[in-house]
C-alpha positions in Angstrom: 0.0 0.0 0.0 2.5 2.4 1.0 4.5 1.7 -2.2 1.4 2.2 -4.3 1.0 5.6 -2.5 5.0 6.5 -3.0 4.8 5.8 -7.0 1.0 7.8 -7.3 3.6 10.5 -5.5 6.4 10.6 -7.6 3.8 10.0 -10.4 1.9 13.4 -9.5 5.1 15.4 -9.3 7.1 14.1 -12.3 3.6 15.3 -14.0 4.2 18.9 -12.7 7.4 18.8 -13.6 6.8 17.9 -17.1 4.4 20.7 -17.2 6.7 23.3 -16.0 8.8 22.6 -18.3 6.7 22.8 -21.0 5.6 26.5 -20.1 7.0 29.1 -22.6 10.2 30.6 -21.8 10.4 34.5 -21.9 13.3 37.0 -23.2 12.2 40.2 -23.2 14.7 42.9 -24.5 13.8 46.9 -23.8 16.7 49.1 -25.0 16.6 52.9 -23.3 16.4 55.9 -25.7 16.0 54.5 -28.7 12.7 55.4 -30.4 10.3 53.8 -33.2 12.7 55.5 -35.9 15.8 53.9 -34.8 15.4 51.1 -36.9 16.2 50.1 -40.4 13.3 47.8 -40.6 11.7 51.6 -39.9 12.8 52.7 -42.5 15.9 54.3 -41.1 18.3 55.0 -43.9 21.4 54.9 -41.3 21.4 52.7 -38.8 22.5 48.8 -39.0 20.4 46.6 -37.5 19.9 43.5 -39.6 19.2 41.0 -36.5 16.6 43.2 -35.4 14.9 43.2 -38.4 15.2 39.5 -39.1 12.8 39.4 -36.2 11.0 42.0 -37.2 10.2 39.9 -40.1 9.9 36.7 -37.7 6.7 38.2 -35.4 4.0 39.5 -34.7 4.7 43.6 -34.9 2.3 46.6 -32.7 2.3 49.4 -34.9 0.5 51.5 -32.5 2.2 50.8 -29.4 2.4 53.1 -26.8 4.8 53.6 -23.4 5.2 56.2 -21.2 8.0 58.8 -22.3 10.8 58.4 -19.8 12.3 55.7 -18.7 11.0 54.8 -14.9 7.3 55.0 -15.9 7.3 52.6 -18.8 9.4 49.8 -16.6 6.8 50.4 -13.4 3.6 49.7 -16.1 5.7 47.2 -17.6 6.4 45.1 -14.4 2.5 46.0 -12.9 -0.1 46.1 -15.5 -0.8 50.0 -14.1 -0.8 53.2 -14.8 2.9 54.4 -13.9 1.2 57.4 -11.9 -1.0 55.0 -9.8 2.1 53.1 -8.8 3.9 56.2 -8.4 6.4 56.1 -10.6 5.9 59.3 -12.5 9.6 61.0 -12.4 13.0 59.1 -12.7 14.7 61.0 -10.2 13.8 62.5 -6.7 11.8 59.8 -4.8 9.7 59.3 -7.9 10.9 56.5 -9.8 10.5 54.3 -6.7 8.0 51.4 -7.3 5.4 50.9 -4.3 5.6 48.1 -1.9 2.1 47.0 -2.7 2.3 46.7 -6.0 2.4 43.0 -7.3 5.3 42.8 -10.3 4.7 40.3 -13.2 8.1 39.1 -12.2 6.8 38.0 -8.6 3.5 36.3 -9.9 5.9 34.4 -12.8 8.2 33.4 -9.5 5.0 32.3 -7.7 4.3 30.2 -10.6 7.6 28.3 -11.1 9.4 30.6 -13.2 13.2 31.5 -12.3 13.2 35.1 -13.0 16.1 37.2 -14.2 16.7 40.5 -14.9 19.9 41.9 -17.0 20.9 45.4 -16.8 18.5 48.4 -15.8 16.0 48.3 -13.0 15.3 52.4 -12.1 12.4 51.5 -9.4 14.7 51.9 -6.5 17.8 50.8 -5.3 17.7 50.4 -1.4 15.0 48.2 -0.2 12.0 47.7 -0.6 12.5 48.7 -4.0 15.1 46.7 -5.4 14.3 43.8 -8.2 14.8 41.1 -5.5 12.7 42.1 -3.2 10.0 42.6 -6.7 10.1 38.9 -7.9 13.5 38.2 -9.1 15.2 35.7 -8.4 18.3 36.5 -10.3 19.6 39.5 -10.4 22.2 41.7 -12.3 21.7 44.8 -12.9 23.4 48.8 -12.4 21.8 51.3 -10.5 19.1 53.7 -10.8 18.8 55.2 -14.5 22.1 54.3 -16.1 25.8 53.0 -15.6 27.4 55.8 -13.6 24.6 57.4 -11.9 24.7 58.2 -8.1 23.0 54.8 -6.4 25.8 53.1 -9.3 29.0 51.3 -8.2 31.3 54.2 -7.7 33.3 55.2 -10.8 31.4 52.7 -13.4 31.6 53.5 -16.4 30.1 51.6 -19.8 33.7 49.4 -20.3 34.1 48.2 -16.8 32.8 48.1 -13.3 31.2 46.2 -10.4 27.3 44.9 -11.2 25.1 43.9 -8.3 24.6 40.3 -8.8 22.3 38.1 -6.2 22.9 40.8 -3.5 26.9 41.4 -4.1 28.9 43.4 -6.1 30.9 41.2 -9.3 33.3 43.2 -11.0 33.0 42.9 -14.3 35.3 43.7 -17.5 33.7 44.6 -21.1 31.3 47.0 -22.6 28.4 47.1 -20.9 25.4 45.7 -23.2 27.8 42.8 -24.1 27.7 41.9 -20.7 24.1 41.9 -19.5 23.2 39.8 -22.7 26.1 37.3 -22.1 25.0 37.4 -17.9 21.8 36.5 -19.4 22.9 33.7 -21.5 24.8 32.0 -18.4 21.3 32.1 -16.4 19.4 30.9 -19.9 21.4 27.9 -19.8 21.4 27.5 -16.1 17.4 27.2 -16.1 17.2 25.0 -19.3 19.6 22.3 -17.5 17.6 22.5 -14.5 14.3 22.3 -16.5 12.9 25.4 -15.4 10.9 27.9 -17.4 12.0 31.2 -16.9 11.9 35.4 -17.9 14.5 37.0 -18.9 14.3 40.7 -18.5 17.1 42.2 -20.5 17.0 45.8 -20.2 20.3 47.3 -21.5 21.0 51.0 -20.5 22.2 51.8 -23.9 21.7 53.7 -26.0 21.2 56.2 -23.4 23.7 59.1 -22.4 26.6 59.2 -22.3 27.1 58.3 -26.2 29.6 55.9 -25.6 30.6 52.5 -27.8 33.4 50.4 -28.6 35.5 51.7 -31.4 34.5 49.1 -33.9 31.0 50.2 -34.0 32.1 54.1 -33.8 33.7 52.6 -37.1 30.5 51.6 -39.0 29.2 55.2 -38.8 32.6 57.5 -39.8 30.2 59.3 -42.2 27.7 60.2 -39.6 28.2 63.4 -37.3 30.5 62.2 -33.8 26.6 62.0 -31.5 24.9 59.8 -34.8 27.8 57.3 -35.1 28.3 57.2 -31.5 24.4 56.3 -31.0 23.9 54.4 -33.9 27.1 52.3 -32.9 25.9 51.6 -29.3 22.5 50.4 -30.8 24.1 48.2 -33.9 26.2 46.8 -30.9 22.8 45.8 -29.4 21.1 44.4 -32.4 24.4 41.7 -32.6 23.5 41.0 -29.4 19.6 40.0 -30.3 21.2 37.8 -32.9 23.6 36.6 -30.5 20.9 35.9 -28.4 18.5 34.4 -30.9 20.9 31.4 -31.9 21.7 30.6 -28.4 18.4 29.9 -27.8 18.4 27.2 -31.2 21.7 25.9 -29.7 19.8 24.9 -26.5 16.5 23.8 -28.1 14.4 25.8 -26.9 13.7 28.6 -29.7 10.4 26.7 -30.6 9.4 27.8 -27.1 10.3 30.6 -26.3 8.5 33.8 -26.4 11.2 36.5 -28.1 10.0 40.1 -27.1 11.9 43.3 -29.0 10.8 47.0 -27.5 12.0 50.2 -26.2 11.0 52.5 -23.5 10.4 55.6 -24.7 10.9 57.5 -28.0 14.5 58.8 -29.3 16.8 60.5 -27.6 19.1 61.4 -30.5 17.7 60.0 -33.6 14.4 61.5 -34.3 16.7 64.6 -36.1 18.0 62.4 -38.4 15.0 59.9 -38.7 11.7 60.1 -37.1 9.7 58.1 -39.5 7.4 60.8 -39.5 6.2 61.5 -36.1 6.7 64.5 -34.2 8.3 64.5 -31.1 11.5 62.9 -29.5 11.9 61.5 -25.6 9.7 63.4 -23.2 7.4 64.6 -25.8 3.1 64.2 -25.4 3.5 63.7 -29.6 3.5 60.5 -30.7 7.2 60.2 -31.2 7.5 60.3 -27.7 6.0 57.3 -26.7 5.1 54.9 -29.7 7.7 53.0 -29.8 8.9 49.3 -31.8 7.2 46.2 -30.0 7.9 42.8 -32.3 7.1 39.4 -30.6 8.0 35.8 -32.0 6.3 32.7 -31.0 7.4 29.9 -32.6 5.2 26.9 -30.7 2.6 29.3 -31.5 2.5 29.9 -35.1 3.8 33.8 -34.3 7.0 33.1 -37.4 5.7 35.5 -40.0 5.8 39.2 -39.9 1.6 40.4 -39.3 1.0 43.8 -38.7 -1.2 45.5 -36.1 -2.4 48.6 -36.3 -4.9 48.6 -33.2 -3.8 51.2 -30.0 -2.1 49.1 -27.5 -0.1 50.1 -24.5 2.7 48.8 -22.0 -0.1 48.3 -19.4 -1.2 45.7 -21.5 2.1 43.3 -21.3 1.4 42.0 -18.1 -2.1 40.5 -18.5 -0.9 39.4 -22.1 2.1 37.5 -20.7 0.3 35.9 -18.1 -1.8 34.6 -20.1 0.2 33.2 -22.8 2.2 31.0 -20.0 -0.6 29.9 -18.3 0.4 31.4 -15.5 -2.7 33.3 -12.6 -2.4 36.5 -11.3 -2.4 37.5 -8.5 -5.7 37.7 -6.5 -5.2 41.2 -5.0 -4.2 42.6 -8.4 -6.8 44.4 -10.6 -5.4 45.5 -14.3 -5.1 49.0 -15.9 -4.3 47.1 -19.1 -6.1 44.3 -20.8 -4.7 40.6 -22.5 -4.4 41.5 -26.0 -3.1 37.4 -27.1 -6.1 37.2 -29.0 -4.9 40.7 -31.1 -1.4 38.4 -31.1 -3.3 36.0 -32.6 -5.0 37.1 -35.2 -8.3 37.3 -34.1 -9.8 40.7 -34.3 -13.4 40.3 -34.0 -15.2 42.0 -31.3 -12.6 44.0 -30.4 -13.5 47.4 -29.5 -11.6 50.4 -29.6 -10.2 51.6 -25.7 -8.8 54.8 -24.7 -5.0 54.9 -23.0 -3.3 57.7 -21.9 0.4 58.6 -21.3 2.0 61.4 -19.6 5.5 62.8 -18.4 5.2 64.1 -15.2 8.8 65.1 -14.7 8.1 66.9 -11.4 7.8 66.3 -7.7 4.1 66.1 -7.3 1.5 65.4 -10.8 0.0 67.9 -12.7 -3.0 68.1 -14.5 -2.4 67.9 -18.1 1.3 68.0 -18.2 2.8 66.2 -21.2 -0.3 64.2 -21.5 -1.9 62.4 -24.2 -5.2 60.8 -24.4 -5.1 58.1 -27.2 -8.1 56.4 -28.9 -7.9 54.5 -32.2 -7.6 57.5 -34.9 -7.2 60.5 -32.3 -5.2 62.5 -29.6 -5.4 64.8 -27.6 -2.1 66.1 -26.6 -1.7 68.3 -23.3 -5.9 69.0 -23.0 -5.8 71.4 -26.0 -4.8 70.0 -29.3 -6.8 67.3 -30.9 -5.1 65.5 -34.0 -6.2 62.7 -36.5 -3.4 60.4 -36.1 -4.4 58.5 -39.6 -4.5 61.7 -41.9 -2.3 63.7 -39.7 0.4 61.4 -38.4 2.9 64.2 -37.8 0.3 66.0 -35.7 0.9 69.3 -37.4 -3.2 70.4 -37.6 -5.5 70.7 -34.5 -8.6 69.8 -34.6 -9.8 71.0 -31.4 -12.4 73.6 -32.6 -13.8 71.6 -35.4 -14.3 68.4 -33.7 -15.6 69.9 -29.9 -18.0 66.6 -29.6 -14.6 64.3 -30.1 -12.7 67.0 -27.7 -15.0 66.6 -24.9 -15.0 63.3 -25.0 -11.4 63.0 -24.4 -11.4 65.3 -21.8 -13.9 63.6 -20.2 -12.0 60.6 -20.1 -8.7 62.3 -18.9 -10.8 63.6 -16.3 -12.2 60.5 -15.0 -9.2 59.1 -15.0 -7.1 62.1 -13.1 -10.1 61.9 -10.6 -9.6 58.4 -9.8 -5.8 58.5 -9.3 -5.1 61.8 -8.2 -5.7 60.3 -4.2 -2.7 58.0 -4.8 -0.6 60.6 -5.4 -0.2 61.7 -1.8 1.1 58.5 -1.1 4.9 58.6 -0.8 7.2 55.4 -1.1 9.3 55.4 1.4 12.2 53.1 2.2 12.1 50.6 5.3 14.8 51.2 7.8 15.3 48.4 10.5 14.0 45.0 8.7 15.5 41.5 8.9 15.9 42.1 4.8 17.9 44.9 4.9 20.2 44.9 8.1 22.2 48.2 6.4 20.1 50.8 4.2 22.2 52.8 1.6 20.2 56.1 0.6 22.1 58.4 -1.6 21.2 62.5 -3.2 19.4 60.7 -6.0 16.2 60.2 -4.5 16.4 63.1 -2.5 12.8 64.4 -2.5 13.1 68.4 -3.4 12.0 70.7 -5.7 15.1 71.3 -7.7 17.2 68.7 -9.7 19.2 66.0 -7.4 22.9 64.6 -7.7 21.6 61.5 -10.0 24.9 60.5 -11.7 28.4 60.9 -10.4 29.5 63.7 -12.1 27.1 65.9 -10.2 28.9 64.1 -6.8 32.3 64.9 -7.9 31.0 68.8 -8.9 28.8 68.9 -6.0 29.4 72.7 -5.7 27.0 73.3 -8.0 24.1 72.0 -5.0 25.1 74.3 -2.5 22.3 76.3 -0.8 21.9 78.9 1.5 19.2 76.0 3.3 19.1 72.3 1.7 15.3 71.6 1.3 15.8 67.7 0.5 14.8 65.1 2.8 14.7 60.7 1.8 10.9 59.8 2.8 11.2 56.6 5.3 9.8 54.1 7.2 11.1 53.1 10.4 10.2 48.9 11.1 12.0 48.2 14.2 12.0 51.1 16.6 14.9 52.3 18.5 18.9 53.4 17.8 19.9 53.9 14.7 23.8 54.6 13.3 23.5 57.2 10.9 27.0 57.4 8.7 27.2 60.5 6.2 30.0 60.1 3.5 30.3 62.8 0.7 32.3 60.6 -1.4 30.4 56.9 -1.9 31.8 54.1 0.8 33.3 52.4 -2.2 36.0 55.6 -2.8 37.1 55.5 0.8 38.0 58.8 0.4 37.9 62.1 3.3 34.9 63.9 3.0 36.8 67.5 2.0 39.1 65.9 -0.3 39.1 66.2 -4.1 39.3 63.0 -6.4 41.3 62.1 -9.6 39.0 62.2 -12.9 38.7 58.4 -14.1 39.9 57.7 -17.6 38.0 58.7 -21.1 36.3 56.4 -23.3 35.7 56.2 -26.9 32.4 58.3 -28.0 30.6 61.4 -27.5 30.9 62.7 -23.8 32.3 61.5 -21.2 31.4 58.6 -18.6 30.7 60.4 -15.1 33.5 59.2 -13.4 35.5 60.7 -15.9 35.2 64.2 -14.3 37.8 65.6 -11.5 36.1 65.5 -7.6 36.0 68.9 -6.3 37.4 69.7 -3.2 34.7 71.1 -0.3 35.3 73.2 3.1 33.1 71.3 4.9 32.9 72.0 8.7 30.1 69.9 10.3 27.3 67.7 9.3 23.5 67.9 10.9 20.7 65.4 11.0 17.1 66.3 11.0 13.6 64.1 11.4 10.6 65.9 10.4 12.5 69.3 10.3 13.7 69.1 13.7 17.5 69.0 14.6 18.7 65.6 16.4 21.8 65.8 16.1 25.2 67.9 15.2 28.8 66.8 14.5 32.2 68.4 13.2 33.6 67.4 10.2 37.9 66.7 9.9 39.9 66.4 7.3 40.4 63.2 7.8 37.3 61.8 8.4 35.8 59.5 5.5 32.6 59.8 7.0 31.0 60.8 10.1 28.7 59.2 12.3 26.0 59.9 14.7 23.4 57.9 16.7 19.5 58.7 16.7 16.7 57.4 18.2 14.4 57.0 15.6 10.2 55.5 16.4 8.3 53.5 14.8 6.3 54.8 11.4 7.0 57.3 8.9 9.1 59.7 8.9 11.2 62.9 6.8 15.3 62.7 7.4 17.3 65.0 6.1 21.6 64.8 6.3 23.2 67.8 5.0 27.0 69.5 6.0 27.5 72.8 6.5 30.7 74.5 5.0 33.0 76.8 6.3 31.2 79.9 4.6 27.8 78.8 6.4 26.3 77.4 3.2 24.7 74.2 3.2 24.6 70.7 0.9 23.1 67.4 1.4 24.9 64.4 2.2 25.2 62.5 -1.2 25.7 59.1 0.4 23.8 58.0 3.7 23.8 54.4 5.6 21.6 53.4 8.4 22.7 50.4 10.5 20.1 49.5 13.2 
């Protein structure tokens, strides 16, 4: 009897094995900054990208795709299903491109479901914790921080051709440019899951071809008749579409192309390119016009029939990528989630009927706290209506040069209506600050740094603003890291002006770090100016709590506060010798 139960055991689970493993696989590849134009398969007449549009040519392609137009707010709508503003993510920078604790990530419910999850390059939903991709459903992590490769929460003096990656919670030096390496990370955790029979996403996000305009020399080569800021980002993003191919016949090598669910998009529209190519949209990154937010989206499906290039032209949105994913792997979500975006597989598909047409909406809200109507576009099939005022027919008017508004009022008011509703129903959340959790067993040390400083004016976010950090002295520093405190009771506070990693006195200057070949330079590549800095001062709420001088030999300076239970406003800032004040850049707290 007992053997008959042992062998209906091993029976039971050898079946959910087998069905795991039969699950579709995920890549999913979103390059940063490069928009719908940057494509030759777009009709680009510059750029190389012949792997790229192999595939293009290989899936099922959105023509009318839409994200948000910065970077932060496409990734949280991406990983939730939300609105990026209802998740409150609507800034990259400042305490706004922090993804809330409560929101369920399409990583987390693949995890749930049996899925090793991986993610491969840029994150920019917060670096300290809760925020970080392992405390959001991944399970293997590698990645930079923040926005890009040498920006403040980075490894200190990263730069695209080398540096220190965090990888499973430590920091791996790495050597080689950087998109080579988060594609070849990827490949090592590909093969990893495939000999362990597990079904997995892979999440590659490369940082390129954002700022700075760097490449290796071979692909500044391909472009010697383009001007130095074309070559430079058309080299970083032929560089990228070797890596897709790369990519693509790894996957045959280790049978499982058939299936594996290929995904090709980008976060927002062009940085650099839409002078040169625009394919006929107005508008670049940040821009409510269409060319700042419609961007490439190709999938390829093999096990189910998605091998042919098929055009859509129906409105769909990044919201919509988590429903649609879920469903195509089988996979529930999660019981407390409720969607901003719908399943479009049967779009995918092929099957059209009864489809109706939806209004989305996209905004950039590059500011502290929302505003109505800023950078905002209401989308339905053939219209928008860009910032609340101008209403274009995207079919005859694709370039969004006439407005409508007054001979259309019935089609205007109807959009407006919607935005409204919409605005209504989110504007509560907006109140709702994430803060970072001081004194759990998850995170014994906290790390909170000048990027996510939560101020009115511009932050340090990359390092080059940390080794110039002159140019953030105030008469009073306003800024202040939103927290919650866990586990009451004493805290160690330690304030560094140069990150821990430099070990270096918080007066002294720095060396500039060496060039690299491209436009601009990396931000480590920028001398570390000396500061006269005399004390430092802590504040909770706006209230002092304690004081301490600074020496020239101090690397950083600590002091101890009691700090209670719940939510709370700390500020760090030094004073220098002439009274003025700055914030500390770099802040750890060590219950």
């Amino acid at each position: 009897m007992k053997k008959t139960i042992l062998n209906l055991f091993f029976g039971l689970l050898s079946a959910t094995v087998a069905t795991a493993a039969e699950k579709p696989n995920i890549v999913l590849v979103m390059t940063d900054d490069q928009g719908y134009g940057d494509l030759a398969c777009h009709g680009n007449p510059y750029v190389k990208t012949p792997n790229i549009d192999q595939l293009s040519s290989e899936s099922v392609n959105l023509q009318d795709f839409h994200v948000f137009p910065t970077c932060s707010p496409t990734r949280a709508a991406l990983m939730t299903g939300h609105w990026a503003n209802r998740t409150g993510v609507w800034h990259t920078i400042n305490g706004r491109s922090l993804l809330r604790k409560n929101e369920v990530t399409l990583a987390s419910m693949l995890n749930k479901a049996g899925y090793e999850t991986g993610i491969f390059g840029k994150w920019h939903l917060g670096d300290s914790y809760p925020f970080r991709p392992e405390d959001k459903g991944f399970s293997y992590t590698f990645y930079h921080g923040a926005g890009g490769v040498g920006q403040t929460p980075d490894a200190w003096n990263n730069d695209y051709f080398t540096g220190h990656y965090r990888h499973n919670g430590k920091l791996t030096k790495v050597d080689g440019f950087c998109t080579d390496v988060f594609f070849d990370e990827s490949h090592k955790f590909i093969k990893q899951c495939v000999e362990e029979k597990k079904p997995f996403f892979a999440y590659i996000a490369s940082n390129a071809p954002h700022l700075p305009l760097l490449a290796p020399q071979e692909y500044l080569d391909q472009y010697k008749d383009q001007p130095d800021d074309l070559a430079a980002f058309y080299g970083m993003i032929t560089n990228i579409d070797d890596n897709v191919g790369e990519t693509r016949k790894f996957l045959k090598e280790l049978g499982i192309y058939e299936n594996t669910i290929f995904i090709y998009m980008t976060d927002n529209g062009s940085a650099h390119g839409s002078e040169a190519y625009n394919a006929g949209m107005q508008g670049k990154k940040d821009s409510p016009y269409d060319g700042g937010h419609r961007v490439p989206f190709m999938l390829h499906y093999p096990a189910k029939g998605m091998t042919s290039k098929r055009e859509i032209k129906t409105l769909t949105h990044v919201v919509d990528l988590a429903p649609t994913l879920l469903e195509l792997c089988g996979v529930e979500k999660d019981s407390s989630v409720e969607f901003d975006g719908v399943s479009i597989t049967s779009l995918l598909e092929g099957k059209t009927d009864g489809w109706k047409n939806r209004y989305v909406i996209t905004d950039s809200q590059r500011v502290v706290d929302p505003i109505k109507w800023r950078k905002s576009s209401v989308m339905i099939q053939d219209w928008r209506l860009v910032n609340g005022e101008e209403l274009y027919n995207i079919v005859e008017d694709p370039a969004q040069q006439n407005n409508l508004a007054k001979k259309h009022p019935e089609k205007l008011e109807l959009l407006r209506s919607y935005y409204d509703e919409w605005w209504n129903e989110l504007e509560p959340t907006y109140a709702e600050t994430a803060e970072f959790i001081l004194g759990s067993d998850k995170a014994k040390v906290v790390t909170l740094n000048g990027h996510d400083w939560i101020q009115k004016n511009l932050p340090p976010w990359n390092q080059s603003h940390i080794r110039g950090l002159k140019k953030f002295v105030t008469k009073d520093f306003e800024g202040f890291w939103a927290v919650e405190v866990e586990t009451p009771g004493k805290y160690n506070l330690a304030c560094f002006r140069w990150d821990p990693q430099a070990k270096a006195p918080i007066t002294s200057s720095l060396p500039a770090q060496p060039d690299r070949p491209g436009v601009g330079k990396p931000y480590c590549a920028y001398p570390g100016q000396a500061l006269d800095i005399k004390e430092v001062v802590i504040e909770v709420d706006g209230k002092e709590i304690g004081r301490k001088p600074v020496t020239t030999k101090d690397v950083s300076v600590s002091l101890e506060a009691e700090l209670a239970k719940g939510k709370q406003k700390i500020s760090a800032y030094f004073i220098l010798a002439d009274g003025k004040q700055v914030g500390v850049p770099y802040c750890t707290f060590t219950k």
